[in-house]
KELO-715532 format. One record per residue (C-alpha): x, y, z. Coordinates in Angstrom, 2 decimals. Example, Ala and Ser with C-alpha at 12.3 -4.5 7.8 and 13.67 -1.06 7.14 Angstrom:
REM residues 2
+---------+---------+---------+
!       X !       Y !       Z !
+---------+---------+---------+
!   12.30 !   -4.50 !    7.80 !
!   13.67 !   -1.06 !    7.14 !
+---------+---------+---------+
REM end
This chain:
REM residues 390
+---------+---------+---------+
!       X !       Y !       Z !
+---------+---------+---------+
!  -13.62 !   -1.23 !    4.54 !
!  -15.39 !   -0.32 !    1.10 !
!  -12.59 !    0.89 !   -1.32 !
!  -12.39 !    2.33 !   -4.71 !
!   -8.45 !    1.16 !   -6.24 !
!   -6.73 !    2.86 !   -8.85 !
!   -3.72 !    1.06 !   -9.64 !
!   -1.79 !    3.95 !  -11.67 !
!    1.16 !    2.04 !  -14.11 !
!    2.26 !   -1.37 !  -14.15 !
!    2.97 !   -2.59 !  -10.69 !
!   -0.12 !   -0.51 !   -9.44 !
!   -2.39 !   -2.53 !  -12.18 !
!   -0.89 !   -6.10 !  -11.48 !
!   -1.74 !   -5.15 !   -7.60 !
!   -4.89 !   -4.04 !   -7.78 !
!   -5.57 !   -6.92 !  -10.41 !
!   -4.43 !   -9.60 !   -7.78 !
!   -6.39 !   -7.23 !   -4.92 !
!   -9.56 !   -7.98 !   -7.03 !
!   -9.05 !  -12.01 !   -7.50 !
!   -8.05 !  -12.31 !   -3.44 !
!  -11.83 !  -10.37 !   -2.43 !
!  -13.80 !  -13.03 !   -4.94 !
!  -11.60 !  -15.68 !   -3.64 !
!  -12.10 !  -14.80 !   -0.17 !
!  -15.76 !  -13.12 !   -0.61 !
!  -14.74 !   -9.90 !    1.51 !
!  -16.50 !   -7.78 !   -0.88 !
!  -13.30 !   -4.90 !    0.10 !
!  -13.24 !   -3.83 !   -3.68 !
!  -15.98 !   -1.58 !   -4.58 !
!  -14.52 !   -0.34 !   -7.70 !
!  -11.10 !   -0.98 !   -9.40 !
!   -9.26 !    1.05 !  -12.39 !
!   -6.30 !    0.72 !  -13.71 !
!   -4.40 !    3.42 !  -15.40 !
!   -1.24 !    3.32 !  -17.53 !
!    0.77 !    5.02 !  -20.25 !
!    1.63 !    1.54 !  -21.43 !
!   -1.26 !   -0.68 !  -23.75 !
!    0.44 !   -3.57 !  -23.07 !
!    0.11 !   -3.64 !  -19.48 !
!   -3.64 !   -2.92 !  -19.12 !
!   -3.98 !   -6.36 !  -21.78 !
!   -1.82 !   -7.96 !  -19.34 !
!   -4.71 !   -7.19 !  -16.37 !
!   -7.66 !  -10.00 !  -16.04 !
!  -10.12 !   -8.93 !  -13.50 !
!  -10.03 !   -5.12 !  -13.58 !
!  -13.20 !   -4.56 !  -16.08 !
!  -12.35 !   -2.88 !  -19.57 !
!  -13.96 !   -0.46 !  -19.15 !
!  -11.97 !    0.95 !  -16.50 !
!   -8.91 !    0.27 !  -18.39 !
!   -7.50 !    3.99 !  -19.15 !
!   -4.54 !    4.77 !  -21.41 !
!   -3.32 !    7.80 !  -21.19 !
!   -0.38 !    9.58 !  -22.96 !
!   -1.50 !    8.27 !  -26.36 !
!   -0.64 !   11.33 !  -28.39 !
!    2.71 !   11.74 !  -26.62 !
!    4.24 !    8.24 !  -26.28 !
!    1.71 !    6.16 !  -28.32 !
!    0.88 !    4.15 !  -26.10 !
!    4.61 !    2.29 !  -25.29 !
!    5.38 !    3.93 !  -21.64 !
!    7.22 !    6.79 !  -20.41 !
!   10.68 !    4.56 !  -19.98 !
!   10.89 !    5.31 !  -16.61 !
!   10.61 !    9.20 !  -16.84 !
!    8.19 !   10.47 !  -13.79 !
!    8.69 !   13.78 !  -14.79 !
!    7.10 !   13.34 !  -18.01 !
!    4.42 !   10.39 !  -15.89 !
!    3.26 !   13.30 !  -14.23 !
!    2.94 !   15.95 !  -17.48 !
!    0.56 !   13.28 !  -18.75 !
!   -1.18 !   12.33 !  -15.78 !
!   -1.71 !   16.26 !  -15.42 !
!   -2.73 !   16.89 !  -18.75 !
!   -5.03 !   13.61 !  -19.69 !
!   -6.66 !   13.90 !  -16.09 !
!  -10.16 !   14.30 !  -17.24 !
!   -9.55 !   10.98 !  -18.87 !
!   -8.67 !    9.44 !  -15.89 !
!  -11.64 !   11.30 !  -14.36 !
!  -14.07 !    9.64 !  -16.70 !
!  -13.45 !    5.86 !  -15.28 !
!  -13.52 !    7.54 !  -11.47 !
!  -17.17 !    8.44 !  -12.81 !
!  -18.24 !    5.29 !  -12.66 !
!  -17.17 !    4.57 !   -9.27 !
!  -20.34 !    4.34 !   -6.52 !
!  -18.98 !    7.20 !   -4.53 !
!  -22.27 !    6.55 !   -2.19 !
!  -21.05 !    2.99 !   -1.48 !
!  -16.89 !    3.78 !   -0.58 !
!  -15.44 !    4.49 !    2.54 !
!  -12.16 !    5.75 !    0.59 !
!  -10.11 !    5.58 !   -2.26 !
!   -6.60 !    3.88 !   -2.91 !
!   -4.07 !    4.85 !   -5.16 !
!   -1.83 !    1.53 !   -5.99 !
!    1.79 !    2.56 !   -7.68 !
!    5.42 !    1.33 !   -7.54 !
!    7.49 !    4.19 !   -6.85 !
!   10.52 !    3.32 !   -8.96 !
!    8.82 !    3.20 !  -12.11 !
!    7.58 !    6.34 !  -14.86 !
!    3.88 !    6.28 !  -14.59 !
!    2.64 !    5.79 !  -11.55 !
!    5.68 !    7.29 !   -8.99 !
!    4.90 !   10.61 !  -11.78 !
!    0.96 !   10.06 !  -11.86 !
!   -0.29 !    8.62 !   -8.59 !
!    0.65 !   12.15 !   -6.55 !
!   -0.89 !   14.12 !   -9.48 !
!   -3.83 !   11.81 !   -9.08 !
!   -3.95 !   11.97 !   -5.40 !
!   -3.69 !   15.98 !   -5.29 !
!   -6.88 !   16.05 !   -7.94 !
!   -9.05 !   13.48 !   -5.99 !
!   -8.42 !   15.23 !   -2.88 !
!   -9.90 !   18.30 !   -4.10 !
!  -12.85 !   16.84 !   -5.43 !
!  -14.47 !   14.39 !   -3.28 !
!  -14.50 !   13.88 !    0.67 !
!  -13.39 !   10.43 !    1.28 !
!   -9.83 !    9.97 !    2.47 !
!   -7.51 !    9.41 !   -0.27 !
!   -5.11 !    7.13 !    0.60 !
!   -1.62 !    5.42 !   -1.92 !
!   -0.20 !    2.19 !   -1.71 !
!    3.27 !    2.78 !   -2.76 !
!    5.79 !   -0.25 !   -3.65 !
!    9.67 !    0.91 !   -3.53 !
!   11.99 !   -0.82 !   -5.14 !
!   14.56 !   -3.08 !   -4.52 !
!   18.30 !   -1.29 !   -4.55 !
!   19.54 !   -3.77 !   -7.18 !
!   16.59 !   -2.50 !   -9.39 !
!   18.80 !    0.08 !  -10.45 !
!   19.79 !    4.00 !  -10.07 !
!   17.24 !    5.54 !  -12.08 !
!   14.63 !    3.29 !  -10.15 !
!   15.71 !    4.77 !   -6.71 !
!   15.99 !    8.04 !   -7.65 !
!   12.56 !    7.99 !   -9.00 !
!   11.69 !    6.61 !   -5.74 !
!   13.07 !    9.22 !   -3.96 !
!   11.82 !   11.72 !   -5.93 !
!    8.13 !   10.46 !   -5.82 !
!    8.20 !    9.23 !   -1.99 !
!    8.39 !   12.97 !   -1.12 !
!    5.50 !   13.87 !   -3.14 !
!    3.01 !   11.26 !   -2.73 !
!    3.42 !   11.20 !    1.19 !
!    2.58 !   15.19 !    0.63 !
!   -1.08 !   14.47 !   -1.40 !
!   -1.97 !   11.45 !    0.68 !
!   -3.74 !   11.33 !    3.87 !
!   -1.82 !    8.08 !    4.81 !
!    1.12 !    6.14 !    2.74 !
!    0.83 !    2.74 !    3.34 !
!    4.26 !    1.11 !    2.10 !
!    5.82 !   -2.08 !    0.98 !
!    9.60 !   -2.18 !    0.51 !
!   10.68 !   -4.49 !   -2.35 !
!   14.18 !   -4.71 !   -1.11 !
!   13.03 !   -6.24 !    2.34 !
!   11.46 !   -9.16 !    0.87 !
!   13.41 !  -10.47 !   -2.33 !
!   15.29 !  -13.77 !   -2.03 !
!   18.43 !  -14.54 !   -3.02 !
!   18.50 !  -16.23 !   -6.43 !
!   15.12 !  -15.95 !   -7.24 !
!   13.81 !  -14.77 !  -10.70 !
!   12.40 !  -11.51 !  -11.17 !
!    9.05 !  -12.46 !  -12.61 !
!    8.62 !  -14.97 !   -9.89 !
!   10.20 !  -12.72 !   -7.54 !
!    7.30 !  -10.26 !   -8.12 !
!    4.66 !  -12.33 !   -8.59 !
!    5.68 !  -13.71 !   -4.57 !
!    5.75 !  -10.28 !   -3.40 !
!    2.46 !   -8.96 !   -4.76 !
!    0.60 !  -12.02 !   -3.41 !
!    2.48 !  -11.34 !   -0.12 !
!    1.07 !   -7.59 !   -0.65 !
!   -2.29 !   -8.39 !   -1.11 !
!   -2.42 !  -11.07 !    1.74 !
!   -1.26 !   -8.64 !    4.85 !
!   -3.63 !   -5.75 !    2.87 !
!   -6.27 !   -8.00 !    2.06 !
!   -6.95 !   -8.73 !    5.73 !
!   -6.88 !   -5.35 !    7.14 !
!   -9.36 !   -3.85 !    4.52 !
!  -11.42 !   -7.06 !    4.37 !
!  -11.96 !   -6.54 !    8.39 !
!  -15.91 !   -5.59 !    9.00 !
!  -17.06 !   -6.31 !    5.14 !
!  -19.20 !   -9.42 !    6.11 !
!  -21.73 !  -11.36 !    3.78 !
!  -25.46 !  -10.77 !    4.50 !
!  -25.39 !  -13.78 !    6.88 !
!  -21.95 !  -14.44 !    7.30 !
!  -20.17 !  -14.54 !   10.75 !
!  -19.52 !  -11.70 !   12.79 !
!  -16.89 !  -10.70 !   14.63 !
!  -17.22 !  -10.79 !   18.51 !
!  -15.19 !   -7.12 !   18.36 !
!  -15.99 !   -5.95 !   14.89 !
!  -13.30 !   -3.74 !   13.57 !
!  -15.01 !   -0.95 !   11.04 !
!  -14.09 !    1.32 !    8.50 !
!  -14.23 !    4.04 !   10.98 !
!  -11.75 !    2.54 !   13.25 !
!   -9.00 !    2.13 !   10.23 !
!   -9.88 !    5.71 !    8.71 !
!   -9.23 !    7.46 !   12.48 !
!   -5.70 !    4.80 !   12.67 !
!   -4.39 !    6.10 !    9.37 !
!   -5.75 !    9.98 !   10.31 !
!   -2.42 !   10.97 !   11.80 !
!   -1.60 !   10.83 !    7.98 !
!    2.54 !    9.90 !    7.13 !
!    3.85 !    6.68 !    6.64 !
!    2.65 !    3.25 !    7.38 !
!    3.12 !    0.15 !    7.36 !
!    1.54 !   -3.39 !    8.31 !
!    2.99 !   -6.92 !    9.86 !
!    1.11 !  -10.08 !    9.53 !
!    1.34 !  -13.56 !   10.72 !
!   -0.36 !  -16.76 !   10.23 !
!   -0.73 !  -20.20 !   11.76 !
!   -2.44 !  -22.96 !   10.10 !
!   -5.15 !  -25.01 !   12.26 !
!   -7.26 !  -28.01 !   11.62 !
!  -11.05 !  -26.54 !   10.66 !
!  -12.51 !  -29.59 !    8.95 !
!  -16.04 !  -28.32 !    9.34 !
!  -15.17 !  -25.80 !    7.00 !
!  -16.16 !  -22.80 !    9.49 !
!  -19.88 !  -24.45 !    9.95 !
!  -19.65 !  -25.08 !   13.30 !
!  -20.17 !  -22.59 !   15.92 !
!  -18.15 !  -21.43 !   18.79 !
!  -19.02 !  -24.53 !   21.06 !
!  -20.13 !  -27.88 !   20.12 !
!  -23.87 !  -29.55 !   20.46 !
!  -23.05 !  -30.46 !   24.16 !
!  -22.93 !  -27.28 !   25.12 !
!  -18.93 !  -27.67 !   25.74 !
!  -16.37 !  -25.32 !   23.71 !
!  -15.22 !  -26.58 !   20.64 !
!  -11.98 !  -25.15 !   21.00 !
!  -10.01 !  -24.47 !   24.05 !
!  -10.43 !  -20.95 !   25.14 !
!   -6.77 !  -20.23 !   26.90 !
!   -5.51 !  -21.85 !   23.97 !
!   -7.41 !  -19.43 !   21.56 !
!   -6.01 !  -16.54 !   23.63 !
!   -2.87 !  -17.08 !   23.79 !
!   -2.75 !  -17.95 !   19.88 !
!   -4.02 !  -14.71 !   18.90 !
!   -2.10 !  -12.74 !   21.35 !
!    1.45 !  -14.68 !   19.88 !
!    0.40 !  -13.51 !   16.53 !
!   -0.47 !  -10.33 !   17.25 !
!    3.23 !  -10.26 !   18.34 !
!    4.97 !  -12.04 !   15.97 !
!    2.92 !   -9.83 !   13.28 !
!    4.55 !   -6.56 !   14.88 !
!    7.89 !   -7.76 !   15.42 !
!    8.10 !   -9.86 !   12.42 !
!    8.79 !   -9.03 !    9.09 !
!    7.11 !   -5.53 !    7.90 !
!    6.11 !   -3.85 !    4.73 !
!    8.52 !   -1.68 !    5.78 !
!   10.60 !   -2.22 !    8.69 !
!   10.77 !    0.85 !   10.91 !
!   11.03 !    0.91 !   14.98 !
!    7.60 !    0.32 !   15.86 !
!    7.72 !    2.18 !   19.30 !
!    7.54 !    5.51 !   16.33 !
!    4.00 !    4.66 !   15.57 !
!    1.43 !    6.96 !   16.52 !
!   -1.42 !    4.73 !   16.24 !
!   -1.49 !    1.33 !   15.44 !
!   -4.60 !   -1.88 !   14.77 !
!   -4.85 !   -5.35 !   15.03 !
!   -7.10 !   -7.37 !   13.10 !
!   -7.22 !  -11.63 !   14.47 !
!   -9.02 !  -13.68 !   11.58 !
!   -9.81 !  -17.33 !   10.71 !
!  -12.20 !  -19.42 !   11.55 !
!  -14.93 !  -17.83 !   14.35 !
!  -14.69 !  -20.88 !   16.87 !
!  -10.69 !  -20.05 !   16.99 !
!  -11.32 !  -16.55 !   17.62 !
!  -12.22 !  -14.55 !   21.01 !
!  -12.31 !  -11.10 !   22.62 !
!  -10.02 !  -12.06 !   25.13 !
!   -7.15 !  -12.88 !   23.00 !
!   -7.49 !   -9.51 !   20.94 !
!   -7.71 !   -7.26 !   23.98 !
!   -3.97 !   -8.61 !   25.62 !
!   -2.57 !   -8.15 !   21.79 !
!   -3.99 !   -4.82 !   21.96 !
!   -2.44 !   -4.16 !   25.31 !
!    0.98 !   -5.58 !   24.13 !
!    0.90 !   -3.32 !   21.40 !
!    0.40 !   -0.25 !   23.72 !
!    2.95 !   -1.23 !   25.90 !
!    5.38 !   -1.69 !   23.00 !
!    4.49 !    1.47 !   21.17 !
!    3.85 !    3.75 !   24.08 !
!    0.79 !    5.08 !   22.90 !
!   -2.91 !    5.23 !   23.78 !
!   -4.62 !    5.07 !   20.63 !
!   -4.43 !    1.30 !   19.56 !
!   -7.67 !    0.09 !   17.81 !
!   -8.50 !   -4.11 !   17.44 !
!  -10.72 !   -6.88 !   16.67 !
!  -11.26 !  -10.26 !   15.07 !
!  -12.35 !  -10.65 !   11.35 !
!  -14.48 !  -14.00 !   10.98 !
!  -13.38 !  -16.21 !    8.04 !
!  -15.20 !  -19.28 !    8.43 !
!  -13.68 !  -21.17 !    5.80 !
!  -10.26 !  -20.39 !    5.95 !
!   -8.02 !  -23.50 !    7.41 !
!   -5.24 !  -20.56 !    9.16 !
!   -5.74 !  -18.04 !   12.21 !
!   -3.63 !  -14.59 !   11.09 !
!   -3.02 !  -11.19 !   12.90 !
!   -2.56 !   -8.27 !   11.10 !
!   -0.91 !   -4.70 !   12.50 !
!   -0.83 !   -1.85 !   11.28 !
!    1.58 !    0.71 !   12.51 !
!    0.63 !    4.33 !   11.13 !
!    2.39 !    7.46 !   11.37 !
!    5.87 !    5.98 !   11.97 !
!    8.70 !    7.87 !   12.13 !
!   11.68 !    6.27 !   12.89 !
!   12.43 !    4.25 !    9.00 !
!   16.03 !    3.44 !    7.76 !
!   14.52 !    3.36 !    4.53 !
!   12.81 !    6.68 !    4.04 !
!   15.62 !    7.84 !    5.55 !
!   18.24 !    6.88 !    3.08 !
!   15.75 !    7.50 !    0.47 !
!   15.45 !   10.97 !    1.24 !
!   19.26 !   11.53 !    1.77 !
!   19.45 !   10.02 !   -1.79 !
!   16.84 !   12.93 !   -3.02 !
!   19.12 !   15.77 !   -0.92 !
!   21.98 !   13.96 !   -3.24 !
!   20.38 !   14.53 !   -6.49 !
!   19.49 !   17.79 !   -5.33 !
!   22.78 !   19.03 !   -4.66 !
!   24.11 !   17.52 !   -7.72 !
!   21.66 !   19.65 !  -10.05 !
!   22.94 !   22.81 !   -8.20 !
!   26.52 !   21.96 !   -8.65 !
!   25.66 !   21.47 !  -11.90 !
!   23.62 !   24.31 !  -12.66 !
!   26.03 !   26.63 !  -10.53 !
!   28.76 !   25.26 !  -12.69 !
!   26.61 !   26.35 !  -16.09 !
!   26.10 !   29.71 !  -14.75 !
!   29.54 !   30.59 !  -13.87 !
!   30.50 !   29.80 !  -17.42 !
!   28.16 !   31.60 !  -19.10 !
!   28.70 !   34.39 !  -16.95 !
!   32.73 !   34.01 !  -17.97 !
!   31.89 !   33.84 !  -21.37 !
!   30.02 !   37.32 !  -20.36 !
!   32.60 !   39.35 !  -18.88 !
!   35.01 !   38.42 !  -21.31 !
!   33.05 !   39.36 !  -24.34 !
!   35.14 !   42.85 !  -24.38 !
!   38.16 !   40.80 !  -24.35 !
!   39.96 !   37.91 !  -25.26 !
!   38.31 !   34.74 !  -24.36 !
!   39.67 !   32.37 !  -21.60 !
!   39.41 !   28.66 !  -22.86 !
!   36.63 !   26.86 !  -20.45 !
!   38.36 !   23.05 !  -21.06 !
+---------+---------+---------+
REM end
């Protein structure tokens, strides 16, 4: 799938950074175009592979250049009023040559759980391609502030999208590790599981191909139903010492790798990808639609094996529409599945995050119910003497 990312603050720009370095390393040409954008200079030095030139900084005139400090109300005043800025490096992306684009933000920070929903309502209304936002929420020992932005921004982004995918910080942290390395972990971990469902059916001009190519088409009508979704992947590591140069069977004419064996590999990953550990662990019998995408090495691939995961995956989500195939990577030295589960429904998290929004929601009414009754006191007694408010 041919993207155009726009990682919008600071997690969004270290993703989409790391999102550009995994398609050179693995040469599956995903990322069309990349920009970062950030109310923060020091972040977008901090980025090595997206170009310069689509470096934007935004806000300059407002906060100079430092950050919002975790304010998404005033993230979005600036992504609203500085969007022909941000406009300017979209210009430059081959609009002719993506399939979609993809808005990369954490959720609990200032920029880019304010911006990335501006962003997504504006591209939306200008171009045809699906728009779709990565957003990362954050762990709940971030702090407060950091879930309530969360909450706040969850709402809104899921509105302008046409699909959320989303990765849940606080589901993959380990005890007693740093925060730096702690993030560092989980964005590789990000781009890994993403990285092989957009990479699926962007080949090399002779490279292998897939024996059931999955297509851009196939992941655009899977994320259709629009909502929330999210994506398991596992991995097991096999010996490929040709380095992917031998084909399917060996000069004999006899199979280079055992068939049944093949099958049943893919078809256990498929499995332990859906019932693993997800981006964002929900019930995955919720899922409207859902796609599997077996890769690795060609000769440890086969139809077979991808059409039982894909009837597994029916079975276990009770729906019809369940896209798959296998995504050729001749040099790699693993096999991996990757599922995606769109349109789910049934998420603990969103759930609390949302009763966490109907919180703060309820505690700006008291509050402003609270400010209205004294002023109105202070109103009815202006005839008379005044009754002390403390």
């Amino acid at each position: 799938m041919k993207l155009a990312m726009i990682g919008f603050g600071q997690a969004g720009g270290k993703i989409v950074d790391k999102f550009i370095e995994y398609d050179q390393r693995t040469g599956s040409e995903a990322v069309r175009s990349a920009v970062a954008v950030n109310t923060a200079k020091a972040d977008l030095v901090g980025l090595d592979y997206v170009p310069e030139a689509n470096q934007v900084l935004i806000g300059q005139s407002r906060v100079k250049g430092h950050g919002v400090g975790a304010d998404n109300e005033l993230g979005a005043e600036i992504a609203e009023e500085d969007i022909d800025e941000i406009q300017g490096a979209v210009d430059n992306v081959p609009i002719h040559d993506v399939d979609a684009f993809l808005i990369v933000a954490g959720m609990g920070g200032g920029t880019g759980s304010g911006g990335a929903p501006v962003l997504a309502k504006y591209l939306k209304r200008i171009y045809t391609e699906p728009v779709y936002g990565l957003g990362v929420l954050p762990g709940r020992d971030e702090g407060g502030i950091y879930t309530l932005n969360a909450a706040r921004s969850f709402q809104t982004f899921v509105r302008e999208v046409d699909n959320l995918l989303v990765f849940d910080n606080d589901a993959w942290r380990e005890a007693g590790e740093s925060v730096g390395a702690g993030y560092d972990r989980i964005n590789e971990e990000i781009v890994r599981r993403f990285g092989v469902l957009f990479g699926a059916g962007e080949v090399e001009r002779g490279g292998a191909v897939g024996e059931s190519v999955v297509d851009s088409s196939e992941i655009i009508n899977t994320l259709d139903c629009g909502g929330v979704s999210t994506v398991g992947y596992a991995a097991e590591a096999v010996e490929n010492p040709s380095g992917g140069l031998l084909s399917r069977f060996k000069s004999d004419g006899t199979e280079a790798v055992d068939s049944t064996h093949a099958t049943n590999r893919v078809t256990s990953l498929v499995r332990k990808a859906a019932l693993g550990r997800l981006t964002l662990p929900c019930e995955i019998e919720s899922a409207d639609r859902s796609l599997l995408v077996a890769s690795g090495p060609p000769q440890f691939l086969n139809r077979k094996g991808v059409e039982k995961g894909r009837k597994w995956l029916e079975n276990q989500t009770g729906s019809m529409e369940v896209r798959g195939g296998d995504y050729p990577t001749p040099n790699a030295d693993e096999v991996a599945g990757a599922v995606l589960l769109s349109g789910v429904s049934a998420v603990p998290r969103v759930e609390e995050l949302q009763q966490v929004a109907v919180d703060a929601q309820d505690n700006i009414d008291e509050i402003e119910a609270e400010s209205e009754a004294q002023t109105t006191d202070l109103i009815e007694d202006e005839d008379g003497e005044l009754d002390p408010l403390f």
